[in-house]
C-alpha positions as CSV (number, residue, x, y, z in Angstrom):
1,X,-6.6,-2.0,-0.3
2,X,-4.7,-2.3,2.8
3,X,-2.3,0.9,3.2
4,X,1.5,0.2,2.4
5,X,3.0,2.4,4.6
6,X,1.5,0.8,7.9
7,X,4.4,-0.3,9.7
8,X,5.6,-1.9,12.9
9,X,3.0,-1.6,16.0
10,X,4.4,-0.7,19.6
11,X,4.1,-2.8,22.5
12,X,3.7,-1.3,25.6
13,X,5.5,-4.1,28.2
14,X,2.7,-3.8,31.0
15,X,-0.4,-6.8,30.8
16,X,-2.9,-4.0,31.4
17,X,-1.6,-2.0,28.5
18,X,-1.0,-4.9,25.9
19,X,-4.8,-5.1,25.6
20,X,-5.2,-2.0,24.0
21,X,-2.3,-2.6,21.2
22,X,-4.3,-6.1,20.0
23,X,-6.7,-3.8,18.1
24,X,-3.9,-2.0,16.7
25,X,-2.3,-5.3,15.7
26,X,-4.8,-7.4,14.0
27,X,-5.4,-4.0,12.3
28,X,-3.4,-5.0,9.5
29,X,-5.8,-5.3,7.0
30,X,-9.5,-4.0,6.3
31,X,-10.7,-7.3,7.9
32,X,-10.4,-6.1,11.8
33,X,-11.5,-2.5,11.0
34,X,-15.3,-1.9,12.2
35,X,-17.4,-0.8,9.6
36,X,-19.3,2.6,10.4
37,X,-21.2,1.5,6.5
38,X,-24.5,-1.0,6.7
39,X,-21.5,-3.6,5.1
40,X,-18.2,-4.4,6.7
41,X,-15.3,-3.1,5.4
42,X,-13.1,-6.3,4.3
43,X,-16.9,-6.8,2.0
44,X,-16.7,-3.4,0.5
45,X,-12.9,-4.1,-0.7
46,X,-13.5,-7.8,-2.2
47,X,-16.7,-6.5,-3.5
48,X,-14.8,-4.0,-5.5
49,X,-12.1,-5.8,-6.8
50,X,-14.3,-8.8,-7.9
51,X,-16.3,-5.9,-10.0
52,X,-12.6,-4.9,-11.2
53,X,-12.0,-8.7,-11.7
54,X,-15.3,-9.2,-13.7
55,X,-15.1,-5.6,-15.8
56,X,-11.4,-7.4,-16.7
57,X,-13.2,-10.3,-18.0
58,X,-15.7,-8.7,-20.0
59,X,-13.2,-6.5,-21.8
60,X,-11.3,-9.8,-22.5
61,X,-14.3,-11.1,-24.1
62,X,-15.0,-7.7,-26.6
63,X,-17.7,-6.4,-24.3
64,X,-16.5,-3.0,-24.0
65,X,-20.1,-1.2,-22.8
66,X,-20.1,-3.9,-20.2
67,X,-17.3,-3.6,-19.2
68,X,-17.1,0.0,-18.7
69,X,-20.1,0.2,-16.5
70,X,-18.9,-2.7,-14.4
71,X,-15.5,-0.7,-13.9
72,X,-17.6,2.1,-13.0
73,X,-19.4,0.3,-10.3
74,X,-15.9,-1.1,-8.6
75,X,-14.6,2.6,-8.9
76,X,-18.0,3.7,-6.3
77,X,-17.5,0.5,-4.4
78,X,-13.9,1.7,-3.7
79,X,-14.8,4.6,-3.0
80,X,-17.2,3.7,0.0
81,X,-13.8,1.3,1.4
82,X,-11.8,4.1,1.3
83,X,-14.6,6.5,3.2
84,X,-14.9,3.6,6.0
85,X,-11.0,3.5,6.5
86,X,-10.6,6.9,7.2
87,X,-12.5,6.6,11.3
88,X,-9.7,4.1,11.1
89,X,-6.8,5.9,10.1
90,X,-7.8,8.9,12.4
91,X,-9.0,7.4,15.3
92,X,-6.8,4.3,15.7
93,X,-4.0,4.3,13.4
94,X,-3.6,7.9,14.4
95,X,-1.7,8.5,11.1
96,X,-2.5,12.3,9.2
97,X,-0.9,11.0,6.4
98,X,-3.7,8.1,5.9
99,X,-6.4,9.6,6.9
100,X,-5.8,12.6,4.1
101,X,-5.1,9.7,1.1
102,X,-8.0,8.4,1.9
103,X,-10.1,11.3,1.7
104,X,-8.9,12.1,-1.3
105,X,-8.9,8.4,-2.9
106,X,-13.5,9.0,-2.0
107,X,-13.7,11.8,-4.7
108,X,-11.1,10.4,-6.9
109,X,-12.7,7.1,-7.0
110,X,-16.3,8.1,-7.6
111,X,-15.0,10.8,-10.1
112,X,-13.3,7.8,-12.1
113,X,-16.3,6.0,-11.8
114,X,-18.1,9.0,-13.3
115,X,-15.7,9.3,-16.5
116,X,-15.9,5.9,-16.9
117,X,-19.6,5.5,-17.0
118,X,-19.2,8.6,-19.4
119,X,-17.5,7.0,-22.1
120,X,-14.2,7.3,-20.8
121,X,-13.1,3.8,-22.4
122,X,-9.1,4.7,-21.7
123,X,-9.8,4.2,-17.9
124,X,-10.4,1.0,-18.3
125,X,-6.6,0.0,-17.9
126,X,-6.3,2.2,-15.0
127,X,-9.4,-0.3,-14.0
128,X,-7.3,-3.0,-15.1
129,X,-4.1,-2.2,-13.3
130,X,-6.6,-2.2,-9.6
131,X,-8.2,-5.7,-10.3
132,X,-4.4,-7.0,-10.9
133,X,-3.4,-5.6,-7.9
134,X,-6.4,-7.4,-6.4
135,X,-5.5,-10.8,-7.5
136,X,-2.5,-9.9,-6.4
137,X,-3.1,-8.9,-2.5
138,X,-5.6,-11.9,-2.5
139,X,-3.8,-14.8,-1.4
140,X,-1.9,-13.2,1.0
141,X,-5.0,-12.0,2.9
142,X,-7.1,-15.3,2.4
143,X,-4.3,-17.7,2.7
144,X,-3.1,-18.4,5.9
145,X,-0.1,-20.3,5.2
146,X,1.1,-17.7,2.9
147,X,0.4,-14.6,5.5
148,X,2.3,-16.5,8.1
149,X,5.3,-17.2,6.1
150,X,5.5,-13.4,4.7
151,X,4.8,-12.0,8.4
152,X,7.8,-14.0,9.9
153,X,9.5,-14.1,7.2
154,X,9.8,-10.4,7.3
155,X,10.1,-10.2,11.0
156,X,13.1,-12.4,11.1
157,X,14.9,-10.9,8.2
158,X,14.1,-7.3,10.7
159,X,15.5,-9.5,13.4
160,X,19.3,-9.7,11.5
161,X,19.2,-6.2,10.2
162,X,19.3,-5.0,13.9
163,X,21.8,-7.6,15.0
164,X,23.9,-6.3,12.1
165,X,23.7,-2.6,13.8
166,X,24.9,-4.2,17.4
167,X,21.3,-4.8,18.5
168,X,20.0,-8.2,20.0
169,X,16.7,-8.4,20.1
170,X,14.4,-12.0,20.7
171,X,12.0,-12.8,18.2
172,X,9.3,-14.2,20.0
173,X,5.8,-14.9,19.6
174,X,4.1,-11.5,19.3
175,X,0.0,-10.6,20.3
176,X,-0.9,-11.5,16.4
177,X,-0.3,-14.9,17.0
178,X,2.9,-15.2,14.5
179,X,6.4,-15.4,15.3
180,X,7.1,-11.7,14.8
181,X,7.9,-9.9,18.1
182,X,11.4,-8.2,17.9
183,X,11.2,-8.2,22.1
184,X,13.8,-6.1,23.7
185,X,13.3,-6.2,27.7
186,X,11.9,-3.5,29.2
187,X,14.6,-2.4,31.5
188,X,17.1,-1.9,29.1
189,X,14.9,0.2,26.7
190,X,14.1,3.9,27.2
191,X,10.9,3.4,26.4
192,X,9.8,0.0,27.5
193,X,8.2,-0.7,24.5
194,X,9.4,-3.6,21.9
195,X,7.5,-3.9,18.2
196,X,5.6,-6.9,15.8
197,X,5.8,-7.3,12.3
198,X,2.0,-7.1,10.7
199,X,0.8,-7.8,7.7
200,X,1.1,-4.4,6.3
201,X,5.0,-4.2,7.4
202,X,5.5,-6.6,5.0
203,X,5.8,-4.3,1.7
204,X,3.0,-6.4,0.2
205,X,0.9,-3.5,-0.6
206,X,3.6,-1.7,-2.5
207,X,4.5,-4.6,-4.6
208,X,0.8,-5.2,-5.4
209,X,0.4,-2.0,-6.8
210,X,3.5,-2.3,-9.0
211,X,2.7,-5.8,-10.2
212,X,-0.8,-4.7,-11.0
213,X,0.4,-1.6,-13.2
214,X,2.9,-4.1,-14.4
215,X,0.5,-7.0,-15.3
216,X,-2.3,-4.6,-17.0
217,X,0.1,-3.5,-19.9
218,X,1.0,-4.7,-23.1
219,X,4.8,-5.4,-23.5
220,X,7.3,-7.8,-24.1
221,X,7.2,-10.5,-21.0
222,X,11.4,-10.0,-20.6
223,X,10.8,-6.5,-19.6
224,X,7.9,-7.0,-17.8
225,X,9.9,-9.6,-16.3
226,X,13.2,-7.0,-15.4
227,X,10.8,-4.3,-14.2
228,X,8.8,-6.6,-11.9
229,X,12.5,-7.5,-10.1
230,X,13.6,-4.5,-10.2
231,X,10.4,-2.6,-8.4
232,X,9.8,-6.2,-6.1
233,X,13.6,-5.7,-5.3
234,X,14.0,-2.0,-4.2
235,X,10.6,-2.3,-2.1
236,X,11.8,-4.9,-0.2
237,X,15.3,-3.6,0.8
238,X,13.9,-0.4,1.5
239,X,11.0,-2.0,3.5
240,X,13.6,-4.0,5.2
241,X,15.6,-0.5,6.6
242,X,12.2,1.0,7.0
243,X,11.5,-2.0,9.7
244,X,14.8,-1.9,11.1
245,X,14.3,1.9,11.9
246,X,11.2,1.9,13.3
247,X,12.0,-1.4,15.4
248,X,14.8,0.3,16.8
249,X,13.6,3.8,17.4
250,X,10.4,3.1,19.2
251,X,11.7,1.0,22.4
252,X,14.9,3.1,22.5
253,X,13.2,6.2,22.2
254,X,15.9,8.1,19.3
255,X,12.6,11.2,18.9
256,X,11.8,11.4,22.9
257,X,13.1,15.1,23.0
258,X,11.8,18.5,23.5
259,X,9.9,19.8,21.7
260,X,9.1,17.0,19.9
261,X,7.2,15.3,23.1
262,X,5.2,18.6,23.5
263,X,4.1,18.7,20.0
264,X,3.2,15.0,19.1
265,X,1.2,14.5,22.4
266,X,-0.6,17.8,22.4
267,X,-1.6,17.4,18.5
268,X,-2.2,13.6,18.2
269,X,-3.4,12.9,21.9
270,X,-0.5,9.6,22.4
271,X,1.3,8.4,25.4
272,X,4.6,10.1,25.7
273,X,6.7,6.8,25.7
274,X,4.9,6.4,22.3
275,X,6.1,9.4,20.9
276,X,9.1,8.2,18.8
277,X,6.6,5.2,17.3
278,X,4.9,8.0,15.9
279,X,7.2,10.1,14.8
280,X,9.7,7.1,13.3
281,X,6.7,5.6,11.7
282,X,3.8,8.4,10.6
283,X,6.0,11.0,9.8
284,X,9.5,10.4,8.8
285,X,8.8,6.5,7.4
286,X,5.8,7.3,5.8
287,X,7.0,10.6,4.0
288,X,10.3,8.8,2.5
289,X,7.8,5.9,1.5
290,X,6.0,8.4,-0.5
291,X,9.3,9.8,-1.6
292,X,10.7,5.9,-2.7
293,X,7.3,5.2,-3.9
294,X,7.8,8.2,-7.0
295,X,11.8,7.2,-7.3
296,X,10.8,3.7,-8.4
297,X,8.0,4.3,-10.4
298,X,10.7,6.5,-12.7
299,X,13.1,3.3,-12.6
300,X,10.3,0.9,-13.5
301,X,9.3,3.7,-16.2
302,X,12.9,3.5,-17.8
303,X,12.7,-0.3,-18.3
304,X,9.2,-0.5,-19.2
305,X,7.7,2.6,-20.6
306,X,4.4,1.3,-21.3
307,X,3.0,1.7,-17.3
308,X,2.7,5.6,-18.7
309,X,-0.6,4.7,-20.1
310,X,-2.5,4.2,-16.7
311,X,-0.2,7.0,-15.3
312,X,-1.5,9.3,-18.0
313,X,-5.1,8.1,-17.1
314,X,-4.6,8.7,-13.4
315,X,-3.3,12.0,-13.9
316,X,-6.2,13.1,-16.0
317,X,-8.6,12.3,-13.0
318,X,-6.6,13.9,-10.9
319,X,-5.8,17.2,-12.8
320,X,-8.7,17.1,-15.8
321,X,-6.0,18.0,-18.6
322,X,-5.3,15.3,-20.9
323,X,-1.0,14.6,-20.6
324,X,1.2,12.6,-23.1
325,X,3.6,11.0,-21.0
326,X,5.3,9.1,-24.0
327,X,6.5,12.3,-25.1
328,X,7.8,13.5,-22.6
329,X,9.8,10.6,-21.9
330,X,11.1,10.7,-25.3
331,X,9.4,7.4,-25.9
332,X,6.7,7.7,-28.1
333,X,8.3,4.9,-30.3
334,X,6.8,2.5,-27.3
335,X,3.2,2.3,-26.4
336,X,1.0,-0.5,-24.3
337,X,1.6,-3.6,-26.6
338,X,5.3,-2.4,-26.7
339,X,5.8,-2.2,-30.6
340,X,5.4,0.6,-33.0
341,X,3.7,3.9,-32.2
342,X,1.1,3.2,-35.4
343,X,0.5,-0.1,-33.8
344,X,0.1,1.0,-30.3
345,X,-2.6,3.6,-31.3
346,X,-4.9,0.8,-33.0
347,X,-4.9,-1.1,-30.3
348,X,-5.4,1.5,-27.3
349,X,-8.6,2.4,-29.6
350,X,-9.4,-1.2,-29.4
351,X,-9.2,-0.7,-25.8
């Protein structure tokens, strides 16, 4: 899936120059990336979370063997997606952060794959969680009524944030075709450069990957209900300053210092007026994302204890030792179908 922690693109204010930043624009999804696989990227995700989709259906149904192969199938499709996005995330996106989650999702993913195709029958709610998350993500990237309204929706509510902080930028038309420009003129800015709202500003990513933890758990719909507003909530008022920050640091240039010029264009190779783009955005955005990313997980946890389940499963591919969250937490009382422990263990067995 499309990263979460891509944010607002740069504009450099010169014709010439604008023609470089489309590619980075309609970069907002897998869709614009070029594939360096026989298949194009935006096929290998779909691909994948149809298997998920389909493995979810089969386990519905009682076919458990089917279903666990399927699963391990999506897991080596996503890997390949996440192998092809790194050229991407190196080369274009220019982001360190990226480009090192998505070498480690290739491994991660084929290892699941592996366990799963092992007789690892407990990954399949990890399994489930992704093909949520899928259904999810999927009708804002096919839709385009619902893309446009969540692009400018987003880029307007960015738009009052920085006339709250004295700021008055135009929202205009910007080079993705949506009414997301937050244009500052050139003159007035230190850096010439104004920002867009893509897809991936939106927050989307992050709330797909807590409704999809959220929807593959057995629990009572009111807390399902709480946590879903609560994670949904947080994301997008901390997406909101995120968007605000790095719309307002990039054109007045708050990182264009010494030696913070020196280092960012001798290690990443960018323009020097682009330099506080990068650093607003790759580093200090993307690290507290990371950082809010962990905080709300532990809120969503309090109110609805059962996501530990996938966690405990994601946590065993990534480490190999088997870890008992519920315990640890106190809250082995509540499992995945949110009722008594004795209960709980039936059905995960079911699972």
């Amino acid at each position: 899936m499309p990263s979460a922690t891509t944010a607002v693109v740069p504009v450099p204010t010169s014709a010439s120059a604008q023609g470089r930043w489309i590619a980075d624009a309609v970069g907002q999804s897998p869709a614009f990336v070029t594939s360096s696989l026989p298949i194009a990227t935006e096929d290998l995700v779909w691909i994948a979370i149809g298997a998920f989709v389909f493995a979810l259906g089969l386990q519905w149904v009682g076919q458990i063997a089917y279903a666990r192969f399927t699963a391990a199938g999506a897991w080596a499709v996503f890997g390949l997606f996440w192998l092809d996005m790194v050229p991407y995330f190196y080369g274009e996106v220019q982001s360190p952060l990226e480009t090192l989650l998505s070498l480690a999702a290739v491994p991660l993913c084929l290892y699941t794959g592996y366990l799963l195709a092992q007789g690892r029958d407990s990954l399949l709610v990890l399994s489930k969680a992704v093909a949520f998350m899928g259904l999810i993500y999927l009708p804002v990237e096919t839709i385009p009524i619902v893309q446009t309204w969540l692009i400018e929706t987003t880029a307007a509510q960015a738009n009052v944030g920085m006339e709250l902080l004295g700021y008055s930028p135009d929202l205009v038309e910007g080079e993705n075709g949506y009414l997301s420009k937050l244009y500052f003129p050139p003159e007035e800015t230190v850096t010439g450069r104004s920002t867009y709202i893509i897809l991936a500003c939106t927050g989307i990513g992050s709330m797909a990957i807590f409704g999809g933890l959220i929807a593959s758990v057995r629990a009572p719909l009111g807390r399902k209900l709480a946590a879903l507003a609560a994670s949904i909530g947080i994301i997008w008022f901390l997406n909101l300053l995120r968007n605000v920050f790095i719309g307002l640091a990039s054109p007045w240039g708050w990182f264009q210092f010494e030696p913070v010029i020196s280092i960012t264009t001798a290690l990443m190779g960018v323009p020097e007026d682009q330099v506080s783009f990068i650093v607003a955005h790759h580093f200090i955005a993307q690290t507290l994302a990371i950082l809010a990313l962990l905080g709300i997980t532990y809120l969503v946890v309090r109110v609805l204890p059962e996501i530990l389940e996938p966690l405990e499963e994601a946590l065993f591919v990534l480490t190999g030792t088997e870890y008992d969250l519920f315990e640890a937490v106190g809250r082995e009382d509540v499992r995945a179908d949110g009722g008594p422990e004795e209960t709980a263990t039936a059905n995960r067995a079911d699972d």
